[in-house]
C-alpha positions in Angstrom: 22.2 -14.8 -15.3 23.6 -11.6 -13.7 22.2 -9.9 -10.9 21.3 -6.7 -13.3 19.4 -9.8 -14.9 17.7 -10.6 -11.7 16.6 -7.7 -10.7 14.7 -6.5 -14.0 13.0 -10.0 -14.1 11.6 -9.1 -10.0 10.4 -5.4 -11.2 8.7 -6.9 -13.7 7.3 -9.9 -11.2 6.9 -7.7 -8.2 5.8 -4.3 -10.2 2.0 -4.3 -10.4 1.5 -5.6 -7.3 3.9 -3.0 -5.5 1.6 -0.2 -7.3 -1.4 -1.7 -6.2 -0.3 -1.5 -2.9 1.0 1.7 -3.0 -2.2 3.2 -4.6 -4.3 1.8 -2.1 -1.9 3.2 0.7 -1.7 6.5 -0.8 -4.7 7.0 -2.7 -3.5 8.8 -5.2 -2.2 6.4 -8.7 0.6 9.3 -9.8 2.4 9.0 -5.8 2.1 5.4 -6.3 4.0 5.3 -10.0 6.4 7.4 -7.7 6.7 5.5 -4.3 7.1 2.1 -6.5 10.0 3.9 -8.6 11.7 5.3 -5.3 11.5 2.2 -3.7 12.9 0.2 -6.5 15.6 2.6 -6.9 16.6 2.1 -3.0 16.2 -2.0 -3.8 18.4 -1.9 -6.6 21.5 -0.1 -5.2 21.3 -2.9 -2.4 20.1 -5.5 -4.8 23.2 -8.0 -3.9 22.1 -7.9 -0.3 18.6 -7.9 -0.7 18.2 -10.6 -3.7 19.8 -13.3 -1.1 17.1 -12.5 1.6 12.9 -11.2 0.8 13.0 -9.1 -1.9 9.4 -8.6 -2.1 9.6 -8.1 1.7 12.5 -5.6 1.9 10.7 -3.4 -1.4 7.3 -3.3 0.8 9.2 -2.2 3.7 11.0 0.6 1.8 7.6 1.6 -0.1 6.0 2.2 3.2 8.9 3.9 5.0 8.7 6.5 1.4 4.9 6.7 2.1 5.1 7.5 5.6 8.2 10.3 5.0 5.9 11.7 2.1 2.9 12.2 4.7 5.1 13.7 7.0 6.8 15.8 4.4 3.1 16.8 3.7 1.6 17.1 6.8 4.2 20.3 7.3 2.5 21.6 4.0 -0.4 21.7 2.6 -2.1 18.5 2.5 -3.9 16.8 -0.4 -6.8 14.3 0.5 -7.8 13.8 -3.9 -8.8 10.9 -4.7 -8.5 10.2 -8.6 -11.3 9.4 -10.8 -9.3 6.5 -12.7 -6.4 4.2 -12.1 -4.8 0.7 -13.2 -6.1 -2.3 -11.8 -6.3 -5.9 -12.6 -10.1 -6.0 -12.4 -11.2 -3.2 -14.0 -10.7 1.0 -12.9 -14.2 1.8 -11.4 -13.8 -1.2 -9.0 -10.2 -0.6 -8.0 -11.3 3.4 -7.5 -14.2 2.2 -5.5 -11.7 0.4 -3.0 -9.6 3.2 -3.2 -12.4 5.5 -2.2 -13.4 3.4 0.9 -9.7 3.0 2.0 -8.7 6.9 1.9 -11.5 7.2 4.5 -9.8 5.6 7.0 -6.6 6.8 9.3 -3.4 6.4 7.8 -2.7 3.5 10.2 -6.0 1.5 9.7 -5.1 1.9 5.6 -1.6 0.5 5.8 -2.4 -2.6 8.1 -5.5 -3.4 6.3 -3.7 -3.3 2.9 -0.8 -5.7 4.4 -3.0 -7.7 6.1 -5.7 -8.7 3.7 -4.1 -6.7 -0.1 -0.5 -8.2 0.2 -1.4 -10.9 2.5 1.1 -10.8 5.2 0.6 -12.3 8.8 0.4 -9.6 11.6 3.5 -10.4 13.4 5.2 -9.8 9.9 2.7 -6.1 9.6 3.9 -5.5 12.6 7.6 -5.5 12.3 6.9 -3.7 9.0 5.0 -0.7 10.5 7.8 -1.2 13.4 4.3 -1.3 15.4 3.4 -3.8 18.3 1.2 -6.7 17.6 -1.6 -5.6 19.2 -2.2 -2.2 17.6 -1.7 -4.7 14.7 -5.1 -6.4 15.4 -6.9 -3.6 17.0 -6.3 -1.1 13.3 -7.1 -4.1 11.4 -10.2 -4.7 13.3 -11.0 -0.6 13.5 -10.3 -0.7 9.5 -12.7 -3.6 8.5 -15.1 -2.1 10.8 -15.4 1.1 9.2 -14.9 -0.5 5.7 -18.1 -2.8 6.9 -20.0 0.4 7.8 -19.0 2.3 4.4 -20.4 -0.5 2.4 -23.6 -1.0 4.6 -24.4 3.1 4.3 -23.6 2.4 0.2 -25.6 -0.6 0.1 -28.8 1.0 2.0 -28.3 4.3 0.2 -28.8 2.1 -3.5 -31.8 0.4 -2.1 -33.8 3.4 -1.4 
């Protein structure tokens, strides 16, 4: 098998999870489509280097170094906080939207570590490096994050029982 080979069969392994991830980081399905396709783009032109290594790894890295280069990028313009009505998920669009919804509330920070940490799975130290972030601020976000995403749910659950 070549590597050309080897690389199509990880996008189509590694694909919807990498949009997943990048729609809860970003909030927004269309900049996901587009931070997955940049990021596989930057994978495949070091695809020899990368295939021996993490590739899954190296592609979440790069998809997070976009993201944080598009909210920069944005944060000297004018910024866009939409969330969309409708997206792709694997267990149905209003669910997916309502976890969506609950994540674009938090800081940018609190959003990416909890989506490493309990979306893709990863162990803090490896969040950490990621995020090029110290441990620490790992575990204090995370713990902000699910605090806030506790609250949200609370308010939404008290809010349906009156």
């Amino acid at each position: 098998m070549s590597s050309d080979d080897d690389f199509v069969d990880f996008v189509r392994g590694a694909s919807p999870r990498l949009l997943k991830t990048a729609w809860f980081i970003s909030g927004d399905p269309v900049q996901a489509e587009e931070l997955v396709q940049a990021a596989l783009e930057r994978v495949f032109v070091r695809w020899r280097r990368v295939s021996s290594g993490d590739p899954l790894a190296y592609t979440r890295k790069v998809l997070l170094n976009l993201h944080i280069d598009d909210r920069r990028r944005a944060s000297r313009e004018a910024p866009s906080h939409d969330v969309p009505d409708r997206g792709v998920t694997d267990r149905g669009p209003e669910d997916a939207d309502h976890v969506v919804r609950l994540l674009a509330a938090l800081p940018l920070r609190e959003r990416q570590v909890v989506v490493m940490r309990h979306y893709a799975g990863l162990p803090e130290a490896d969040v950490a490096d990621l995020l090029g972030i110290s441990l620490g601020t790992v575990k204090s976000s995370a713990s902000r994050g699910l605090a806030k995403l506790r609250e949200s749910l609370a308010r939404e659950e008290n809010s349906h029982a009156h």
